[in-house]
C-alpha positions in Angstrom: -177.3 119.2 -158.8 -173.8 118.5 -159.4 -172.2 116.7 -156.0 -168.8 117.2 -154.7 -166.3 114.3 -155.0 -166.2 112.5 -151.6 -164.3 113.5 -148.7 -163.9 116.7 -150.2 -164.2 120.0 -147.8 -167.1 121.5 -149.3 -169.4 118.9 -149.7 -172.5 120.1 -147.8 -173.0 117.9 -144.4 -176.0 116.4 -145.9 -174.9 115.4 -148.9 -172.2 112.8 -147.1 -175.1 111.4 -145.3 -176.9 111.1 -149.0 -173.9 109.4 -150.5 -173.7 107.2 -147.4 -176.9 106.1 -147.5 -176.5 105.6 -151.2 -173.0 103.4 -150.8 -174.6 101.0 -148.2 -175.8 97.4 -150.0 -178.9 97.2 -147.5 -179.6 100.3 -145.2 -182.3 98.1 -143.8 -179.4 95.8 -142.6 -177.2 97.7 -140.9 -177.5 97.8 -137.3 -178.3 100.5 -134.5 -174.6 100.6 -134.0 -173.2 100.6 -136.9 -175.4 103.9 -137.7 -174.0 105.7 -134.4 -170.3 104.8 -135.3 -170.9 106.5 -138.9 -172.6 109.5 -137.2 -170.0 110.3 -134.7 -167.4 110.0 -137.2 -169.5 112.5 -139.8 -169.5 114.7 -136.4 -165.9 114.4 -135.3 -164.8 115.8 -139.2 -167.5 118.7 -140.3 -164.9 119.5 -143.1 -165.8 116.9 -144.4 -162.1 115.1 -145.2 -161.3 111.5 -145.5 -161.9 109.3 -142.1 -158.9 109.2 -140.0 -157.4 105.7 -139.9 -158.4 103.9 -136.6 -155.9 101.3 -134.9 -157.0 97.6 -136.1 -158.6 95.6 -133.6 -157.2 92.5 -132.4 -159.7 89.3 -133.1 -160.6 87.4 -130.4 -159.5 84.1 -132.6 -155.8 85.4 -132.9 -155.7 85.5 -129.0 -157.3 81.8 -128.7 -154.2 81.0 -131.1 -151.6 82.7 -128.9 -152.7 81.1 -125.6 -152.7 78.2 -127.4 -149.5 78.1 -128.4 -148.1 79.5 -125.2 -147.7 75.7 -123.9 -146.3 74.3 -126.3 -143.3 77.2 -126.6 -143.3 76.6 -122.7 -142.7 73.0 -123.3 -139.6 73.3 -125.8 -138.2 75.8 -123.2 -135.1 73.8 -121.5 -136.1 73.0 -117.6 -134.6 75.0 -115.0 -132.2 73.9 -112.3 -135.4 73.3 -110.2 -137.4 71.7 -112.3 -138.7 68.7 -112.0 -137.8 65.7 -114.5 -141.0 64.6 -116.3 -142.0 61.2 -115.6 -140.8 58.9 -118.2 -144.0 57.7 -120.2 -144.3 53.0 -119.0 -143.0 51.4 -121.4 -144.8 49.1 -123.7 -144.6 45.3 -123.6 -145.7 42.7 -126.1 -149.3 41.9 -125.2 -149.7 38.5 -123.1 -150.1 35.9 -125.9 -153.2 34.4 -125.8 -153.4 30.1 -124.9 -153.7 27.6 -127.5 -156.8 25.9 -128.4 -155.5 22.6 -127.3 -154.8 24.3 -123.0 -158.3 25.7 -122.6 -159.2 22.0 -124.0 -157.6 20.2 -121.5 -158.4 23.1 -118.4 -162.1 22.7 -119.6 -161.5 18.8 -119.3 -160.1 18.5 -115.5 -162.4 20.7 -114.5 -165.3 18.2 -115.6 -163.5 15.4 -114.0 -162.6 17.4 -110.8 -166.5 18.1 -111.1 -167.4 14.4 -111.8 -165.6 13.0 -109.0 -166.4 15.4 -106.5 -169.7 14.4 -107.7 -168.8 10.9 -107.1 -167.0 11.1 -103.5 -170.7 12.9 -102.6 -172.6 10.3 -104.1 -170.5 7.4 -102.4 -171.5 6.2 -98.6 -169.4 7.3 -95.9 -167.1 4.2 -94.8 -168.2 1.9 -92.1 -166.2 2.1 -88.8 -163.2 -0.2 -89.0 -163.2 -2.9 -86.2 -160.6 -2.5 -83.7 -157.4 -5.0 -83.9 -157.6 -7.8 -82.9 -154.9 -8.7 -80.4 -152.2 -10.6 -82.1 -152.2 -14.1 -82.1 -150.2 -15.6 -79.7 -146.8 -17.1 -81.5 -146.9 -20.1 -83.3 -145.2 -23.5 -81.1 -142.1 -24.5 -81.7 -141.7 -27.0 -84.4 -140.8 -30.2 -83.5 -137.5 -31.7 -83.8 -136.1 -32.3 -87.1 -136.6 -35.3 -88.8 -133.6 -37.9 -91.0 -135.3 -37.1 -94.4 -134.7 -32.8 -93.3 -131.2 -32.9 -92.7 -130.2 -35.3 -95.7 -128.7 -33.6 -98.4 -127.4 -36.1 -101.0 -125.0 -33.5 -103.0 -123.2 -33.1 -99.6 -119.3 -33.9 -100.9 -117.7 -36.4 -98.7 -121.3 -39.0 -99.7 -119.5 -41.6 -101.2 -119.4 -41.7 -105.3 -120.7 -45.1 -105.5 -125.1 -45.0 -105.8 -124.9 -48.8 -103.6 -122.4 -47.4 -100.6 -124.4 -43.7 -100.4 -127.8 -45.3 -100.1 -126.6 -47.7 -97.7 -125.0 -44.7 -95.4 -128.1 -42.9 -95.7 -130.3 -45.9 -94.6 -127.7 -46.6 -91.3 -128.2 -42.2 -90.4 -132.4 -43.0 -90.6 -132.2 -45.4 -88.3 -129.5 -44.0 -85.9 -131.3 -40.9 -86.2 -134.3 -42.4 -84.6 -132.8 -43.0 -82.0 -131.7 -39.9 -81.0 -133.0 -38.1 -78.0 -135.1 -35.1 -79.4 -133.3 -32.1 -77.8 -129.9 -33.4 -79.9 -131.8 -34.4 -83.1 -130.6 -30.8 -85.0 -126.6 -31.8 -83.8 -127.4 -35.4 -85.1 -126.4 -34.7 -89.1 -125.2 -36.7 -91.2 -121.8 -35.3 -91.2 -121.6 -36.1 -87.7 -122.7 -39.7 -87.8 -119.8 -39.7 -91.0 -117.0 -38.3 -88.7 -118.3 -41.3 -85.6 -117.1 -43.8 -88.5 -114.2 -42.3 -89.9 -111.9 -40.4 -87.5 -111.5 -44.1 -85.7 -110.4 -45.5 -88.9 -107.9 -42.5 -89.6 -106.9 -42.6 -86.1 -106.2 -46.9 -86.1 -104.5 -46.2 -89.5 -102.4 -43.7 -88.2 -101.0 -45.8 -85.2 -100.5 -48.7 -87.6 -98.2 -46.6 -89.6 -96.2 -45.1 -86.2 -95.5 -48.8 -85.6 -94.1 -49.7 -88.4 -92.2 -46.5 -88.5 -93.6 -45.4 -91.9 -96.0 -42.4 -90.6 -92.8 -39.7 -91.4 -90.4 -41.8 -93.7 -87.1 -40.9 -94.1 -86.1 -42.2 -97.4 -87.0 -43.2 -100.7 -87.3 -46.5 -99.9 -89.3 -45.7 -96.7 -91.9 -43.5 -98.2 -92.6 -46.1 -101.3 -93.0 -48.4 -98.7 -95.6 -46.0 -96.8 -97.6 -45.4 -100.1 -98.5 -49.1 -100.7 -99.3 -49.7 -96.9 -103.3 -50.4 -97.0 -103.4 -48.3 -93.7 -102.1 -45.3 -95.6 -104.4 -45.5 -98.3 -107.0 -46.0 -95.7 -106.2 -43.4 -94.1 -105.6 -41.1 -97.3 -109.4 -42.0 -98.8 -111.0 -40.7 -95.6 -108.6 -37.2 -94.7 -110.3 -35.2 -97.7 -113.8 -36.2 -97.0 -113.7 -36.1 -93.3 -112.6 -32.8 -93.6 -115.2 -31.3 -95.7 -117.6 -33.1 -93.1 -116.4 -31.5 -90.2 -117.1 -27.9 -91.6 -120.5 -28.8 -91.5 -120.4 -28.8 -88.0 -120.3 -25.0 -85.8 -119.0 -27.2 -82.4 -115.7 -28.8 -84.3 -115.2 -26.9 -87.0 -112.4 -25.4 -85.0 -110.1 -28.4 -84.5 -107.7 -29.7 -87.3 -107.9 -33.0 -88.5 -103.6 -33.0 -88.4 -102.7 -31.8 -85.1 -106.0 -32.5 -82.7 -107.2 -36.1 -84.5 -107.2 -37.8 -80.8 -109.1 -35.0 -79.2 -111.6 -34.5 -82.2 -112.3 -38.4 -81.9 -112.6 -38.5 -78.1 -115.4 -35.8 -78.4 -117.2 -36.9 -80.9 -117.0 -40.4 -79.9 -118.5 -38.9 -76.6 -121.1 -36.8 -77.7 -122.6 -39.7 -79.8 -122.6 -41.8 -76.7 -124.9 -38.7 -74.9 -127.1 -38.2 -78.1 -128.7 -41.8 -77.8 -128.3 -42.1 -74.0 -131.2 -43.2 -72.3 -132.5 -41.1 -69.2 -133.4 -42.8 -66.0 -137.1 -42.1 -65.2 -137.4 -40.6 -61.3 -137.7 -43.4 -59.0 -141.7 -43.6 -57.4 -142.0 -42.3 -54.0 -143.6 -45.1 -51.7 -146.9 -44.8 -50.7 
């Protein structure tokens, strides 16, 4: 039996269903639903034309895609005058270099010998007590007082040059110093005993020359005369020595050999006489 062309108007109802049937790869695997949607189709067109068009579904994946790309169009949109400015991503700093070799070395080192001598200090006794002070001593006596010998001192410039005439001096000062009463032995220098021997020669050459009117010539013939008088050259070999004697000594230091040579004498010719003076004992009471 010769069959219509398909979706033509007079194609008996059955025969669609027959050319269906025939059309599907595997009847067996169609499904329930697929079977009603072909049946209500058949049903909706008895003429049997051509299936009307139906309006494509949308797939679900092409909605997934949308949403998806929804963000991203949001984020290129400029922001609003209320929006709020995106927090700027932290910014990215070299990583922290690591130590050398040679610093973990040396850390690892004090710490074993912070750990060997804590180890030590626990190992070590605890300190004995220290004693308390002793009170301090109680101060030394006063020395004695000075001897000749301490108070010599032989590069003293007004010594005479001569070895013979500065040993002599020296010898005379021992013996004088001796004696001296102990509480003046420190005044009793040799400078001293020097200026008790000189300043009564200076002062005896000095009158001799007043005499004879030569002490402030007034000529030529005056002052040639002075300057071969033995009490002027007397009296010139002692000024320069006696001088550098008397700044040896802090009580007459003061006066000047020019202007106060009678005073200077008179006190040291005085205070020699009260270094070796000789103090009465106190009389016995009677019994």
């Amino acid at each position: 039996m010769a069959t219509s062309p398909p979706g033509s108007a007079s194609a008996p109802k059955g025969d669609v269903m027959q050319n269906l049937e025939v059309r599907s790869p595997n009847p067996s695997a169609g499904t329930p639903d697929l079977m009603a949607q072909v049946l209500a189709r058949a049903r909706s067109n008895p003429g049997g034309g051509p299936p009307k068009p139906q309006a494509p579904t949308l797939r679900p994946a092409a909605a997934s895609a949308k949403s998806e790309a929804l963000p991203e169009i949001e984020a290129r949109k400029p922001p609003g005058p209320h929006a709020k400015p995106a927090a700027a991503p932290p910014l990215k700093g070299p990583a922290p270099a690591k130590p050398p070799a040679y610093v973990a070395a040396a850390a690892a080192a004090a710490a074993k010998s912070a750990a060997v001598a804590a180890a030590a200090a626990a190992a070590k006794p605890a300190p004995a007590p220290t004693p308390a002070a002793a009170p301090p001593a109680a101060a030394a006596a006063p020395a004695g007082p000075p001897t000749a010998s301490s108070l010599i001192d032989e590069s003293s410039s007004w010594l005479p040059d001569e070895a013979d005439r500065k040993t002599a001096f020296l010898q005379v000062f021992r013996y004088w110093h001796a004696q001296v009463r102990p509480e003046f032995a420190h005044k009793a220098k040799p400078a001293f005993l020097f200026l008790v021997t000189a300043l009564p020669v200076m002062v005896k050459a000095r009158d001799t020359l007043v005499a004879l009117d030569l002490w402030e010539p007034h000529g030529d013939h005056s002052r040639e005369k002075r300057d071969q008088h033995p009490s002027w050259k007397k009296y010139c070999e002692f000024m320069p020595r006696a001088q550098q004697a008397l700044l040896e000594l802090d009580d007459y230091r003061h006066l000047s050999l020019l202007t106060a040579l009678d005073d200077l004498n008179s006190r040291i010719t005085r205070a020699e006489k009260k270094f070796r003076e000789v103090v009465p004992l106190p009389a016995k009471g009677k019994r």
